[in-house]
Phi, psi and omega in degrees: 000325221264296204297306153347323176284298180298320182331270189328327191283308170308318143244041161311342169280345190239022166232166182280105150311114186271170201253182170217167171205142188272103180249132217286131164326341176290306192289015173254010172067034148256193184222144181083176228308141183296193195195122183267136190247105207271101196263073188277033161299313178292340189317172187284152155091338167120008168200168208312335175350292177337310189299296184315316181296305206287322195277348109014296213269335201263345190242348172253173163261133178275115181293189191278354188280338175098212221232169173208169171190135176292149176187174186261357184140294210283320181267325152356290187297290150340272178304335167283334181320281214318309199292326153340287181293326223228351182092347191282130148297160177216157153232121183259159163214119172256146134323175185274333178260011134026346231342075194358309159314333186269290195310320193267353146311318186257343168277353194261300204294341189127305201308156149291148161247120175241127169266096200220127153099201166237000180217192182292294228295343195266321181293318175282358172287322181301300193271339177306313179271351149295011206240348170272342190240274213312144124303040197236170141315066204287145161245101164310131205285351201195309234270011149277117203317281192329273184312349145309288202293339186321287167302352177296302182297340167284007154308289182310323157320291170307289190311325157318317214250010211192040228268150175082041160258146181313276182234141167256105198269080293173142186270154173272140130243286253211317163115001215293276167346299204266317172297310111035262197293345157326298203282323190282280177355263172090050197051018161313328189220173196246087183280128188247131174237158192232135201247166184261158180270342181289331212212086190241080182296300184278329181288334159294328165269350179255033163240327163299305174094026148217162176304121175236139142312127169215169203309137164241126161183232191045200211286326189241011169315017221219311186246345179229037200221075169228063165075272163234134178297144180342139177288297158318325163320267201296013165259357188274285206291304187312317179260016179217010173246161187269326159179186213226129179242158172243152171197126179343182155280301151342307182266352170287311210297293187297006162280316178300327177280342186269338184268359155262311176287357135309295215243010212349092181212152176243083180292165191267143166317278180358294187284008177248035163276340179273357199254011186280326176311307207271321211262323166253060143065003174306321175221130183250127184290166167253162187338313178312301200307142190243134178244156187239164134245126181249129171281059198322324198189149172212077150241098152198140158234043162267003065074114154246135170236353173086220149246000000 
């Protein structure tokens, strides 16, 4: 709790408190208690990352070659923000499924860029061996006591700002996030995390009882699909969360058409996973329950909503 704390105190000048809001369960085509929504979307670089990038570069020391890091696009972004602002060289490594929007956030930030493979695991394969000859700082995209405690303040953040909740629902990829709200939580609340049924990364491993491989693809393969989760994750995560859903593509898309035409915000398949979670019925509050959604990021122009 204490390290969470300090975490937050350390990188408050350089990230946003993003705001949330509360929308009555009707206009979301549910029932019961309004559902507060955490629009960490708004964050600097487009998604809750930042946070992990700042605590990173402010709480390790950074050699003089800068820092480097793999990432699908999210984490990338976040660290060319961070390495930017702070003065740092950086270098990223993306897949090939990227979303253009995410490559042109880190080529806009400054950073080099390498476009290596086809998924996250052949780009952190990429940069690991560029990280053997560089003098740099690899920052892990998920799997690091920093970049944990980094995603813990918006735990700290939420709680503040959303005081009495029940439960909090958060998309899974890599495990960052969710170990993040774990730690500031500590089962104060009922965490639910929400997985795409293509890339069900934490539901293969609490089923395994250890971090496993599992299938990667669909729609949000670009933020929520790296094979397997953190070794650090999972030992954070397996004992404080209450369980892990699944949920289509099909129910991302129409999360994604609702949260513009609710809230008008244009979220990343990823981040509409949780709220994907509510609107096709995986998961049901009972009447009472006051529930968050965190909208983790909005880098994408894959966006269609159609009439």
């Amino acid at each position: 709790m204490q390290s969470v704390l300090d975490t937050a105190a350390t990188i408050r000048p350089y990230v946003r408190e993003t705001p949330v809001v509360q929308v009555d369960a009707a206009d979301l085509g549910l029932e019961g208690s309004p559902i507060v929504f955490k629009l960490e979307l708004l964050q600097h670089s487009g998604s809750f990352k930042a946070r992990g990038a700042f605590a990173n570069l402010r709480l390790r020391p950074v050699p003089p070659g800068g820092v480097v890091a793999a990432s699908g696009g999210n984490h990338g972004a976040a660290v060319a923000f961070a390495a930017r602002r702070l003065g740092v060289p950086a270098k990223i490594f993306v897949p090939r499924i990227s979303s253009p929007a995410k490559v042109e956030r880190i080529r806009r930030y400054g950073a080099q860029l390498a476009i290596v493979g086809e998924s996250y695991s052949e780009a952190l394969a990429a940069s690991e061996e560029w990280m053997r000859t560089a003098e740099a700082m690899s920052i892990h995209a998920f799997d690091q006591r920093e970049t944990i405690l980094g995603q813990a303040t918006l735990g700290l953040e939420l709680e503040r700002q959303a005081p009495g909740l029940d439960t909090v629902l958060v998309a899974v990829g890599g495990g960052g996030l969710i170990a993040g709200l774990a730690t500031w939580f500590d089962r104060r609340v009922r965490l639910i995390g929400v997985e795409p049924t293509a890339s069900p990364t934490l539901t293969r491993a609490l089923a395994a009882g250890r971090p496993v491989d599992a299938e990667v693809g669909g729609i949000a393969a670009d933020s929520l699909a790296p094979r397997r989760v953190g070794e650090q994750v999972f030992k954070i995560v397996q004992p404080r969360i209450d369980r892990v859903l699944l949920v289509g593509d099909d129910d991302i898309r129409a999360a994604q058409r609702l949260l513009w035409e609710v809230l008008h915000v244009v979220a990343e398949p990823g981040a509409s996973a949780a709220l994907a979670a509510l609107i096709s019925g995986v998961y049901r509050p009972r009447p009472e329950e006051r529930v968050a959604v965190i909208v983790s990021g909005g880098n994408t122009t894959a966006v269609d909503f159609g009439k």
